[in-house]
C-alpha positions in Angstrom: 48.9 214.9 16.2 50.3 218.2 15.2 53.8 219.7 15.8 54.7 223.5 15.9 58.3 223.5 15.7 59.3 227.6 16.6 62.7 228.5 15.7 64.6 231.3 14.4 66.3 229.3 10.8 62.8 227.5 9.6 64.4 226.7 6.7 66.8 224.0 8.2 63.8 221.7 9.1 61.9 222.0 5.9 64.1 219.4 3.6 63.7 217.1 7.0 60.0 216.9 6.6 59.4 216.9 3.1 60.8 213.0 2.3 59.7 209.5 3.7 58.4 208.2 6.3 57.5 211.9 7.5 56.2 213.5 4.2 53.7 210.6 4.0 52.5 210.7 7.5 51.5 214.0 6.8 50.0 213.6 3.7 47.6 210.7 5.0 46.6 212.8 8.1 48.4 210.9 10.6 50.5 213.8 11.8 51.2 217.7 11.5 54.3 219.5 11.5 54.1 223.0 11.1 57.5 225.2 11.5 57.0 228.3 12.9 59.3 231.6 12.3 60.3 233.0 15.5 61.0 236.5 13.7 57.1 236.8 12.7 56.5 237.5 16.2 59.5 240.1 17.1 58.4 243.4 18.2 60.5 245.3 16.3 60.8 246.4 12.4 64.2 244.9 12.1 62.8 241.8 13.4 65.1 241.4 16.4 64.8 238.4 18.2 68.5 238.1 20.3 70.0 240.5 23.0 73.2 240.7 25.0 73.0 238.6 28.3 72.3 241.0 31.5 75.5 240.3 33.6 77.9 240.3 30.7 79.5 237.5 29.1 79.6 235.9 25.7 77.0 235.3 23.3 73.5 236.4 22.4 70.2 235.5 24.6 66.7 234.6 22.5 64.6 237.5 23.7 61.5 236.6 26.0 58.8 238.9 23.8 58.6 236.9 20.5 58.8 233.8 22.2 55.8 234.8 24.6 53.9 236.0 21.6 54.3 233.1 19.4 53.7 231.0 21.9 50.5 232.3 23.0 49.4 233.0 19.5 49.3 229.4 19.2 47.9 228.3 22.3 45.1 230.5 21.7 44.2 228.9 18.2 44.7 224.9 20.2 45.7 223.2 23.8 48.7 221.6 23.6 49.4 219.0 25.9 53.4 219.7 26.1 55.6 223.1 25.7 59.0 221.4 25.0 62.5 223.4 25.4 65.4 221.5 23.2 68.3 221.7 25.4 71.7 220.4 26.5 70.3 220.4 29.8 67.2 218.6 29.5 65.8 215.4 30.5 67.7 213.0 28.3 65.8 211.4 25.8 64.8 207.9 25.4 62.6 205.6 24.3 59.8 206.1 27.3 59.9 209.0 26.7 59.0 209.1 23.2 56.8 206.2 23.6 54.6 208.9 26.2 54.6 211.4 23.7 53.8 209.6 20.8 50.0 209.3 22.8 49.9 213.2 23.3 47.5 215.2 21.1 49.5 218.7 20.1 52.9 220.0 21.0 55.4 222.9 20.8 59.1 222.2 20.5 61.0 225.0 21.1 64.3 225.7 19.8 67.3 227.5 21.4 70.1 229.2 19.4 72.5 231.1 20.8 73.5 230.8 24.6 70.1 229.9 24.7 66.6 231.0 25.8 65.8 234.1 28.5 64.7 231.8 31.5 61.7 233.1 31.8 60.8 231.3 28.7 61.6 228.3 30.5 60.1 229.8 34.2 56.2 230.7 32.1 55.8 228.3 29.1 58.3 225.4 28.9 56.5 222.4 30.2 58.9 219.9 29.6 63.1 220.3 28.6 64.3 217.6 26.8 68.0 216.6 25.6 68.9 214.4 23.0 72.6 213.7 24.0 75.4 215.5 26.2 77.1 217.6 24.0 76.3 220.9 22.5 74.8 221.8 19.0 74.6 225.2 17.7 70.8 225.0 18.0 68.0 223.3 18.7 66.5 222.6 15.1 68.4 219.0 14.6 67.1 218.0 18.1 63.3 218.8 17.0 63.6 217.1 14.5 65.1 214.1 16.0 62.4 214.0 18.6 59.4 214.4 16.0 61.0 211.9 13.9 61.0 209.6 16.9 56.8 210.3 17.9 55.8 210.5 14.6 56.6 207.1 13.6 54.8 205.7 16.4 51.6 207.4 15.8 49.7 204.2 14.4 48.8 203.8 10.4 52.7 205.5 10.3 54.2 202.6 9.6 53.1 199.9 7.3 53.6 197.3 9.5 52.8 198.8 13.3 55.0 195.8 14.7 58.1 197.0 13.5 58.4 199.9 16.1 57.6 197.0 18.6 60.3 195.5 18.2 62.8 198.5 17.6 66.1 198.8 20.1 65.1 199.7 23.6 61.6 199.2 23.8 61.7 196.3 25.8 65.1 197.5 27.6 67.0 195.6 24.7 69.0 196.3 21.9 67.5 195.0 18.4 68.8 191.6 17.2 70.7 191.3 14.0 68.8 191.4 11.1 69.6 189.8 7.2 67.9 189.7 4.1 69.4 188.2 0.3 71.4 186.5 -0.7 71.4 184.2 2.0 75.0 183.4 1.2 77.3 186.3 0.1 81.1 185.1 -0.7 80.6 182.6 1.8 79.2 184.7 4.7 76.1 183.0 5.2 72.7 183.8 7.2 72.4 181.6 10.2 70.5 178.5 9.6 67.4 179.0 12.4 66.2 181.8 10.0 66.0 179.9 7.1 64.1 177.4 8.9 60.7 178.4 9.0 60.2 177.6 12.8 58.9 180.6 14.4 58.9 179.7 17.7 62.3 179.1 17.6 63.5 182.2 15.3 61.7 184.4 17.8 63.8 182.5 20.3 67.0 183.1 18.9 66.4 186.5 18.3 65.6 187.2 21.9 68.7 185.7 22.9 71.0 187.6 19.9 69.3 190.7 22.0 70.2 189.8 25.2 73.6 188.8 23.9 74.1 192.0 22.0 72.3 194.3 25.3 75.1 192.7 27.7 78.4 193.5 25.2 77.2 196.8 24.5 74.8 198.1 26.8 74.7 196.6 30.0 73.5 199.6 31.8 70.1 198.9 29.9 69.3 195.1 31.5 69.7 197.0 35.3 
C-alpha cells in the first residue's frame, strides 16, 4: 500500500513516521507513506497556497489550483482507489472503516488548514471525507496520521503476530478485555486466577465476558 499525505506543514508528520511500528512497515515493504508539500504545486513564485473566502468572513481558504495540480500529478504517476478529505465534517471514523481501507491498494489523504479546503476540492477529487472525532484541530495533519496509523497496522506481515489486531477494541463491536503481564502479584494486587491456569478454553471465556462486561459500563451504544 502506499500513502500520499498532501499538506501544507510536511514537516509535522515526518517524526510520526520515522519510529515503530510505522518506520518498520516501511522498511520491509509492507507499506508507503510519502508526504507531499502542497506549496510545490502553487502557481505562484511566493508559493501561495491560501486566499480570503469570497463572501467575506474570517480566516483563509486552501486555494483550489495547487491542490488540483498535486493531485493530478499524482494520479497520473498511479490509480488510487480513495481521495480522502480530513475533516470535522466527515464520516466519523471507526473501526469498519479502517478495516475497508486497510484492503485498498493506494490513497491520498488530504489535509485542510485554515477554514478549510475551496469546495470544489471536495465537489472534483475528494472521494471520501472522513472525521476522526467532533471537535476541531487546527489542521488535518494529526488526523492523517491517525488514520494511516490505524490501516497500516493492519496491512498483514505489520504486526508480528497478525492476531493481535483481531482482537483489538471494536472489531467485533466490543471493547478489549483487561490485559496483565509480571509480576503476577504486585503489593498484593494480584492477576486473576483463570489466567494463570493454563485452560484456554476457559481464559478465552473469561475474556469474552470481561469484554462484554466492560462494552456494557462504558459503551453500550456499541452492543446495539
Amino acid at each position: 500500500m502506499r500513502i500520499d499525505i498532501i499538506t501544507c506543514v510536511p514537516d509535522l508528520l515526518d517524526s510520526f513516521f520515522a519510529h515503530s511500528i510505522l518506520k518498520r512497515a516501511q522498511q520491509a515493504g509492507h507499506a508507503e507513506v510519502v508526504i507531499t508539500d502542497i506549496r510545490d504545486y502553487s502557481v505562484n513564485k511566493h508559493r501561495t497556497i491560501d486566499d480570503y473566502a469570497f463572501g467575506g468572513g474570517a480566516g483563509m481558504v486552501l486555494q483550489i489550483e495547487p491542490i488540483a495540480r498535486c493531485i493530478r500529478a499524482l494520479q497520473a504517476e498511479r490509480v488510487y482507489d480513495e481521495v480522502i478529505y480530513l475533516t470535522p465534517d466527515g464520516e466519523q471514523m471507526n473501526q469498519k472503516i479502517v478495516n475497508q481501507l486497510s484492503l485498498k491498494g493506494n490513497l491520498i489523504l488530504l489535509c485542510g488548514h485554515y477554514k478549510g479546503v475551496d469546495q470544489r476540492v471536495r465537489d472534483l477529487f475528494v472521494t471520501r471525507e472522513i472525521s476522526i472525532g467532533d471537535y476541531v484541530l487546527s489542521g488535518g495533519e494529526l488526523a492523517a496520521a491517525v488514520l494511516a496509523d490505524a490501516i497500516i497496522r493492519l496491512i498483514p506481515g505489520v504486526l508480528n503476530d497478525e492476531t493481535s489486531a483481531l482482537t483489538d477494541s471494536f472489531q467485533d463491536n466490543l471493547l478489549a478485555p483487561p490485559v496483565y503481564s509480571r509480576p503476577a502479584d504486585f503489593e498484593g494486587h494480584k492477576v486473576p486466577e483463570i489466567l494463570l491456569s493454563g485452560h484456554e478454553a476457559k481464559i478465552e471465556e473469561w475474556r469474552y465476558e470481561q469484554s462484554v462486561s466492560r462494552t456494557k459500563a462504558r459503551r453500550p451504544d456499541l452492543l446495539k
